[in-house]
Phi, psi and omega in degrees: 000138192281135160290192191247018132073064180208129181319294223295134208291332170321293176301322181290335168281309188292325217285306195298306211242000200247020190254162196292159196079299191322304144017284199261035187260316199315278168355248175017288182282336188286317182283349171122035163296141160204024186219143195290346175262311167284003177290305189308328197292315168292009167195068223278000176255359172302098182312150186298320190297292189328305162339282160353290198283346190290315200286326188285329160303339196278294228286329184305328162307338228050034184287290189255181187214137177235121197217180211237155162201217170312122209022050162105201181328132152253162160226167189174131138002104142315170162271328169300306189273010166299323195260026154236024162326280180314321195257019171294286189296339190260000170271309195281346148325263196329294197265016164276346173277319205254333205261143186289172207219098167210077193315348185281343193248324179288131182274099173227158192251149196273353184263322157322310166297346181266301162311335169281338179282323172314305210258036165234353179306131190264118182295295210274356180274299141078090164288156139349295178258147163330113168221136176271150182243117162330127141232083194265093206257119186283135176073048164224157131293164203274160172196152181251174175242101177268123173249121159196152197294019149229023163220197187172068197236170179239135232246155154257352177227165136327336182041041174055039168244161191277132162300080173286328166218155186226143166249128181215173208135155170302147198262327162289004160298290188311321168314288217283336194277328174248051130281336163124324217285008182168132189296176194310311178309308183326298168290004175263335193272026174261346202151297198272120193257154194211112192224136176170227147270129165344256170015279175299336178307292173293333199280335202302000178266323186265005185276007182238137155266147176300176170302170197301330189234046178297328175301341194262129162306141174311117145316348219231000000 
């Protein structure tokens, strides 16, 4: 591929990081991805060859560092790729303020979100006990959330822990209540039903922190 034939660092940083992916390979790992299944799993359209050619350009760059352990390849932060920690967040600022928010019309995937939601779970909020939460997401397959305070994963099953609460509904609902764009009620008059024991029910909202930039306001 012809570079962009330039001194300037801006262009020589894009050559690097500006290829489709590559980012969100960054992303990933900066949240604590460090094995090629949990990379892929947080970016479920990405082809395994791509995956690949992304991970081996970063470590070649020196971006990432790659070392091996109990089943196979690791990955992890460079010190180059710590330091793009600011321009991560300043990508994702920028396009929760300027790019429009209309979870109804964007072709979004429910497993990325169920992983940002796994790895935002507030631990100490918590029941006492294990429990799994039902996820019946329409035009998804079901998939589950095993919760507990020294996990938070995502199941193809129950795996014999008791189902306390199921979630169902439209995935733009769910999209817009942790994207930051409309509040629990909000996602509820959208669609999205939260069904179980009373108990668990009220508490199911707080059991996440929302996404990282949920908080940042529309310019408009």
């Amino acid at each position: 591929m012809t570079g962009y034939g330039q001194f300037c660092s801006i262009a020589r940083a894009h050559e690097l990081l500006g290829g489709r992916w590559t980012l969100l390979v960054v992303r990933e790992i900066l949240l604590g991805s460090s094995r090629f299944g949990e990379i892929r799993r947080g970016i479920p359209r990405v082809s395994r060859t791509v995956l690949s050619e992304r991970l081996r350009a970063l470590v070649d760059a020196g971006v990432l560092t790659r070392g091996e352990a109990d089943g196979g390849p690791v990955y992890a932060l460079a010190p180059a790729g710590r330091d793009l920690m600011d321009l991560v967040k300043a990508l994702g600022v920028w396009g929760q303020r300027w790019l429009p928010r209309d979870a109804t019309d964007e072709d979004n995937d429910l497993e990325p979100l169920l992983v940002d939601m796994a790895r935002r779970t507030r631990r100490a909020a918590l029941p006492e006990e294990p429990l799994i939460v039902r996820f019946e997401i329409a035009r998804n397959r079901r998939r589950f959330m095993l919760l507990r305070r020294t996990e938070a994963s995502l199941c193809e099953s129950s795996q014999g822990f008791p189902e306390r609460v199921v979630v169902k509904g439209p995935l733009a609902a769910l999209v817009a209540w942790w994207r930051g764009d409309v509040d629990f009620d909000g996602a509820r008059r959208m669609g999205l039903v939260v069904s179980g024991s009373e108990r668990h029910v009220r508490a199911f909202a707080g059991w996440f922190d929302r996404y990282m930039f949920a908080g940042i306001p529309a310019a408009a």
